[in-house]
N, C-alpha and C positions, 0 to 999 in steps of 0.2 A: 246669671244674667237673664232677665226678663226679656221675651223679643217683643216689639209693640204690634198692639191688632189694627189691621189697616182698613176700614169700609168693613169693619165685622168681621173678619177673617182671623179663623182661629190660626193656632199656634202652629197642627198641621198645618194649614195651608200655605201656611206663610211657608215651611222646610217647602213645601210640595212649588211655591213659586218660584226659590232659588234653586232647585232641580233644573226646572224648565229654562231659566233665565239662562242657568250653566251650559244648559244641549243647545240655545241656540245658539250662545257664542262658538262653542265647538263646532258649529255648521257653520257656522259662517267662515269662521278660518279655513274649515277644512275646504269651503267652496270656494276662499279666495287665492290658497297656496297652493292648491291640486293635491292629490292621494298624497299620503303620508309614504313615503318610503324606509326599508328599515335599514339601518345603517351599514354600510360600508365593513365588511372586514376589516380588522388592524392590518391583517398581514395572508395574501391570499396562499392559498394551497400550491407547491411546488409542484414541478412539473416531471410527469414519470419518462424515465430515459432508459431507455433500449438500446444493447450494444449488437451488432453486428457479427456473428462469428463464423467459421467457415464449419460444413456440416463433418466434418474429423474431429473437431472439435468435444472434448463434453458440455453440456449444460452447464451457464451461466449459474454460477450458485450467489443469486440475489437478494441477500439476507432480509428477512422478512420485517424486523426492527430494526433496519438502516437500508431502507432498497436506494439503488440509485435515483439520482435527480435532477437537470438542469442545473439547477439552482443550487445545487449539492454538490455535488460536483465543481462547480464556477468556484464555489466560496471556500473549497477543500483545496483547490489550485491556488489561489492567494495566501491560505494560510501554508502550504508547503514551501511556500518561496517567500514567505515577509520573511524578516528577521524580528520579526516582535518577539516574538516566541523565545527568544533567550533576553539573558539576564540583562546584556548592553545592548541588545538590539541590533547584533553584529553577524547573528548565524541564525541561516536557517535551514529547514529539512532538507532543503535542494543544492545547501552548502557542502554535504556528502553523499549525497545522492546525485550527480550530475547527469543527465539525460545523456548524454555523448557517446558516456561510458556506460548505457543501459542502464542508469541510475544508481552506478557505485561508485568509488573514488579510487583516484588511481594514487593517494599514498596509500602506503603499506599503513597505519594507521591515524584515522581521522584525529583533528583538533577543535576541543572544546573551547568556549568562551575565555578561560582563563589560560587557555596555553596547555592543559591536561591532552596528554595523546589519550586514545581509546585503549581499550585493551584486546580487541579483535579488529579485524576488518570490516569495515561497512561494507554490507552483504548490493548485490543488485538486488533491483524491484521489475521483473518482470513476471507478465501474468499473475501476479500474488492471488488475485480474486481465488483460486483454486484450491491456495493452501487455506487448510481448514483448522488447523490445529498446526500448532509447532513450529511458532514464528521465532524467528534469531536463529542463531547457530544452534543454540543450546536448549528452543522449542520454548524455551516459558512465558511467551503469551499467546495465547490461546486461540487470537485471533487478530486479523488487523486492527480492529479498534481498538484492542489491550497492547498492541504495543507503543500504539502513538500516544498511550498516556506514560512511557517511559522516559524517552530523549528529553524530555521538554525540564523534570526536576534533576535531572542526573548531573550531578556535579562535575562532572568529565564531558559532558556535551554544552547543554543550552542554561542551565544551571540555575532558573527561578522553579521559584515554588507555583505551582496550579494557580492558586487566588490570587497570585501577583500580575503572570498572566493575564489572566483573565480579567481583572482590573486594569490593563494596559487595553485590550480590547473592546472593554467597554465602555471607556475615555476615548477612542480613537473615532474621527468623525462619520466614516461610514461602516464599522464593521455590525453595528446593530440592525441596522438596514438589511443588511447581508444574510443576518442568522433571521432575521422575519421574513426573508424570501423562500431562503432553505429549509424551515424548519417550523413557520407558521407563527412566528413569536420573536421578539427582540431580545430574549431573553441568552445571555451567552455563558454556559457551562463546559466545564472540563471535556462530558461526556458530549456536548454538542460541536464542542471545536475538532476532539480524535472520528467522533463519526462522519463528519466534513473530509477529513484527510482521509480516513475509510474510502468512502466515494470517489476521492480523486483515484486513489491509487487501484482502486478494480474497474481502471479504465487504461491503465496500465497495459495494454493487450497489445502482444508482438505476432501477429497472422500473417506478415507478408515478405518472410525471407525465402531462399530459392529453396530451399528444403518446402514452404509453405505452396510456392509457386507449382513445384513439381508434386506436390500433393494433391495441388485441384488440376493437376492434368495443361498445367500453362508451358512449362517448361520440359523439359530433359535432361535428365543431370549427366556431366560429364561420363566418361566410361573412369574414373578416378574419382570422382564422386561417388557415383555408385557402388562402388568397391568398397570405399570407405565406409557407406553409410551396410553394408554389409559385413565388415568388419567391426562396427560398432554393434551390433546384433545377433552375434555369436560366439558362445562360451569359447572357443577355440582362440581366438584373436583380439579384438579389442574388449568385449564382455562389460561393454558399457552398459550395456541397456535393464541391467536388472535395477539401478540407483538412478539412473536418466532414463525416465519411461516417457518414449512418444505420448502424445504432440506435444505436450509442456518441455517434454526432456530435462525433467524435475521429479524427486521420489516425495511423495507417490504421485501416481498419476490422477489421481483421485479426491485427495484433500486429508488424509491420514499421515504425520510425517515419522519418519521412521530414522533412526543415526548410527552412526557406524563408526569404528577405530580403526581408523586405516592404514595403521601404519606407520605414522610421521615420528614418531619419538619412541625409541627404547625401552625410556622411563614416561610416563606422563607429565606433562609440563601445564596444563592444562585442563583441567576434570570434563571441561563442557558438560554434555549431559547430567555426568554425574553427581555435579555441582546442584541440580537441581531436584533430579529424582532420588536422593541419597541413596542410591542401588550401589555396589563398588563396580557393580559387572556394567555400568554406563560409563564410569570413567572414560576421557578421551573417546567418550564418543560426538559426533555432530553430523549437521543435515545435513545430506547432500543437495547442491544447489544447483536452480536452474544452470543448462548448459546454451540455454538461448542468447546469441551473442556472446558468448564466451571468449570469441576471439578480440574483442572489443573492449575488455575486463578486465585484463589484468592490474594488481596482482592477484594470486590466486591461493584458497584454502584461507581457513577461519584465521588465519595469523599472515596471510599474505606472506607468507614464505618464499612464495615461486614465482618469479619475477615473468617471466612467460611460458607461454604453452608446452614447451619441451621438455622443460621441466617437469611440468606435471604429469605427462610423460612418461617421461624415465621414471619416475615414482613408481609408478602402477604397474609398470613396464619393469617388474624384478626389481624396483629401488628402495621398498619398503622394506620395514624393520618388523624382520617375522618375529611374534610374539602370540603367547598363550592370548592375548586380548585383541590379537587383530581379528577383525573380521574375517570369517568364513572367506567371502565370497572372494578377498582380498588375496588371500593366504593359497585360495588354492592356484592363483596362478603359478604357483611354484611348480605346480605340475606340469606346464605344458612348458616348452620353450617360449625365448621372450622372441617377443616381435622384433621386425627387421627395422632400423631405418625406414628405408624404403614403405613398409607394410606402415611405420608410422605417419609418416607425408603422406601417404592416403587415408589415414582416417582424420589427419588434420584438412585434410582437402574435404572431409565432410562435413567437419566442424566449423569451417567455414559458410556451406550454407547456410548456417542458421541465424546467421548477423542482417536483422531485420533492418535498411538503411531508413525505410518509412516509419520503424518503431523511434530511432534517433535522434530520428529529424521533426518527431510529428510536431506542429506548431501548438496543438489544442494540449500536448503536456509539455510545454516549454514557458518558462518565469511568465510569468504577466508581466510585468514590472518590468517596462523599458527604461533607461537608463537611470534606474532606482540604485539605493545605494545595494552594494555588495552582499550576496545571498550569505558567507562563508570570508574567515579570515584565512586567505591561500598565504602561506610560506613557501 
């Protein structure tokens, strides 16, 4: 292409006139729209969220690749209570986990989307932020986020496969909105919906029952209270306290989980642990479980065997089946005399304070979803 010479004006000068021609149109716009601003975020930064805890407490353990969020949280509370998350859209996390019961259910065992019973008890969710390792009865996942990618394909529970899910979510009109609040992007994965539920549930925090009360010095526990809760705290009597370690009243105390054969079966009916660690010396072993709210809980142990507290009881209380494979800690109370009646109503009188009525009732972990369709199909 030949450019034409305009008044003598070479071929430079001609490039060199539509340079200039170009910078003043550029000033001019720029003078007539004001400064250029640079665009808008798609999806602004979540909001960091700090929990409150009493100084008996341990440190918050605030996982560094899932910390809590506003925003993380709000969208972890929706997703624990939609029903999308199974196959009919008929159950959701909150369908066996009910807040009432400290987020467990009170059949002896939960019902999946097709009418499949579970094969254990749905455990409570209290305090979980803590446990660190060796979630379920039987410890194999690792961590809260690895087990909420369980329930969701398990054909006995919620019974879709991940990418169908997640295809329901990402057709739904605001759940994209949702994950670009929480997480910086509308983008919604497997790993983005379980660390959403992560978040909700290490908010999960029971600090205000009369055991909590009398901790920070608010109250005074009964003189039958007290007794109890000293009876829970020595080899001699109840010898609770080595598998329910204050303040969680959860093993460990710490975030390490530890399991134990206590007894319940002659013959093993059940491997739990060993099911997963192929060790034979785990066989019929499992976690011991928060004792927070306990009285609120039943039924009780990984098979909900024991329809109330007495029960479980009398187990520990000399009712267990001495075997080469019970636990130590278990085995030796054969050595002392068994506790009284009486000696028992007082350590239930202490297990009683631990029933948090503000953990129960708290509104900020209760469904969203007002008169939305049903979390769980109840028979």
């Amino acid at each position: 292409m030949k450019l034409p010479v305009v008044l003598g004006m070479t071929r430079r000068g001609w490039y060199g006139a539509l340079v200039v021609v170009a910078a003043c149109a550029l000033a001019a716009c720029s003078k007539d729209d004001g400064p250029t601003q640079p665009p808008a975020p798609e999806c602004p930064d979540p909001t960091p969220l700090t929990l409150t805890l009493p100084g008996y407490f341990p440190a918050f353990p605030n996982p560094a690749d899932n910390p809590l969020t506003v925003e993380g949280v709000a969208l972890g509370r929706r997703l624990f209570y939609d029903p999308i998350l199974s196959a009919d859209s008929s159950l959701a996390c909150g369908g066996c986990h009910l807040q009432s019961l400290s987020f467990g259910d009170s059949r002896r065992f939960s019902e999946g989307v097709h009418g499949d019973k579970s094969r254990r008890q749905a455990p409570t969710i209290v305090n979980p932020a803590w446990l660190l390792s060796g979630v379920f009865w039987d410890g194999r996942a690792a961590d809260l986020e690895e087990q909420a990618t369980k329930p969701v394909p398990e054909p006995t529970e919620m019974s879709i496969p991940w990418p169908d899910a997640i295809a329901k979510l990402e057709a739904h009109p605001e759940y994209p909105d949702l994950f670009c609040a929480a997480f910086g992007s509308s983008k919604i994965t497997m790993n983005r919906v379980v660390k959403a539920i992560a978040q909700f549930e290490r908010t999960f925090v029971s600090t205000n029952s009369r055991y909590d009360q009398w901790k920070r010095g608010e109250i005074t526990l009964s003189p039958m209270e007290a007794r109890g809760y000293t009876f829970f705290n020595i080899e001699g009597k109840g010898d609770c306290f080595h598998c329910h370690n204050e303040p969680l009243f959860a093993e460990p105390a710490f975030g390490t989980a530890s399991f134990h054969n206590t007894g319940l079966d002659s013959v093993v009916v059940d491997g739990g642990r060993g099911e997963i660690s192929g060790d034979a010396a785990d066989m019929g072993k499992f976690k011991a479980p928060t004792l927070r709210n306990i009285m609120v809980s039943p039924p009780y142990m990984h098979d909900a065997r024991f329809f109330n507290i007495d029960q479980v009881l009398a187990h520990y209380n000399h009712g267990f089946h001495d075997g080469p494979d019970t636990d130590p800690l278990i085995r030796k109370r054969l050595l002392r005399p068994a506790m009284t009646a009486a000696e028992l109503d007082t350590l239930k009188a202490f297990l009683e304070t631990l029933t948090d009525d503000d953990f129960l009732e708290n509104p900020a972990l209760s469904n969203p979803f007002e008169g939305a369709a049903p979390v769980a199909k109840r028979k």
